[in-house]
C-alpha positions in Angstrom: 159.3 93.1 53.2 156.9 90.8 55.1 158.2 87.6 56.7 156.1 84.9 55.7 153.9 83.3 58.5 155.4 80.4 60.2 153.1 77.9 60.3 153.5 74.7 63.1 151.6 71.2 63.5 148.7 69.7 62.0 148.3 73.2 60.2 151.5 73.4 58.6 151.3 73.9 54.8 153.6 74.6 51.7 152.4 76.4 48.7 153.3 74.9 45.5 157.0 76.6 45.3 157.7 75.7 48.4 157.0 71.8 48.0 158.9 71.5 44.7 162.1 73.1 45.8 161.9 70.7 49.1 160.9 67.6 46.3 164.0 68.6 43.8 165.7 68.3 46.6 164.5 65.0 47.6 165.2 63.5 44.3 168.5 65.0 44.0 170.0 63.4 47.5 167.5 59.5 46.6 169.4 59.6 43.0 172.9 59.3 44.5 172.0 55.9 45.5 170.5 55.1 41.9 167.3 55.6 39.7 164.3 57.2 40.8 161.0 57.4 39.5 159.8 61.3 40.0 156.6 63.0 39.4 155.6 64.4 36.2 155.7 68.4 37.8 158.6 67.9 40.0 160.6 66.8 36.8 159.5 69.8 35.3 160.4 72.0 37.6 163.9 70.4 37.4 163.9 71.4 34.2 163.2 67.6 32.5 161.6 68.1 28.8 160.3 65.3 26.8 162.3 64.8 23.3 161.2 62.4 20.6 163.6 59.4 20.1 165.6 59.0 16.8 164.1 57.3 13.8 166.0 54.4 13.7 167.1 55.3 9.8 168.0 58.7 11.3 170.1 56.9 14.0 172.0 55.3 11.6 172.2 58.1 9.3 174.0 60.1 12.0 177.2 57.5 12.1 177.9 58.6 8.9 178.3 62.5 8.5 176.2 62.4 5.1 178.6 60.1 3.4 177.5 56.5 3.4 180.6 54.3 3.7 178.7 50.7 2.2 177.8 52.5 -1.0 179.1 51.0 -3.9 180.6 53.6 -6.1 182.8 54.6 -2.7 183.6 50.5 -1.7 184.6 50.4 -5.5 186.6 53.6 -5.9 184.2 55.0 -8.1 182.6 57.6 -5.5 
């Protein structure tokens, strides 16, 4: 298997693997102190995803598992 070349000074370069492992990194050891703003590819290659928020009738609806507790047939006793 060939060694990669090791590359010293003003010439020393990382290909793109090589400079998001060493950023992931970064990020991992500057978020023990508290929040960190981190570049769009280096929080994918951490494996971030982007996830649409909850509706907020959707939020609510998920307190509830289905069954809506301020109807009123249930708050009567009809339900």
């Amino acid at each position: 298997m060939k060694q990669p070349e090791i590359i010293k000074g003003a010439n020393a370069r990382l290909n793109e693997t090589e400079y998001l492992k060493l950023a992931t990194q970064a990020v991992s050891a500057a978020s023990d102190i508290g929040p960190v703003s981190v570049d769009p590819d280096v929080a994918e290659a951490m494996g971030a995803f982007d996830e649409q928020a909850l509706s907020m009738d959707a939020a609510l609806d998920s307190h509830f598992d289905g069954e809506d507790p301020t109807a009123i047939e249930e708050v009567l006793g009809n339900g």
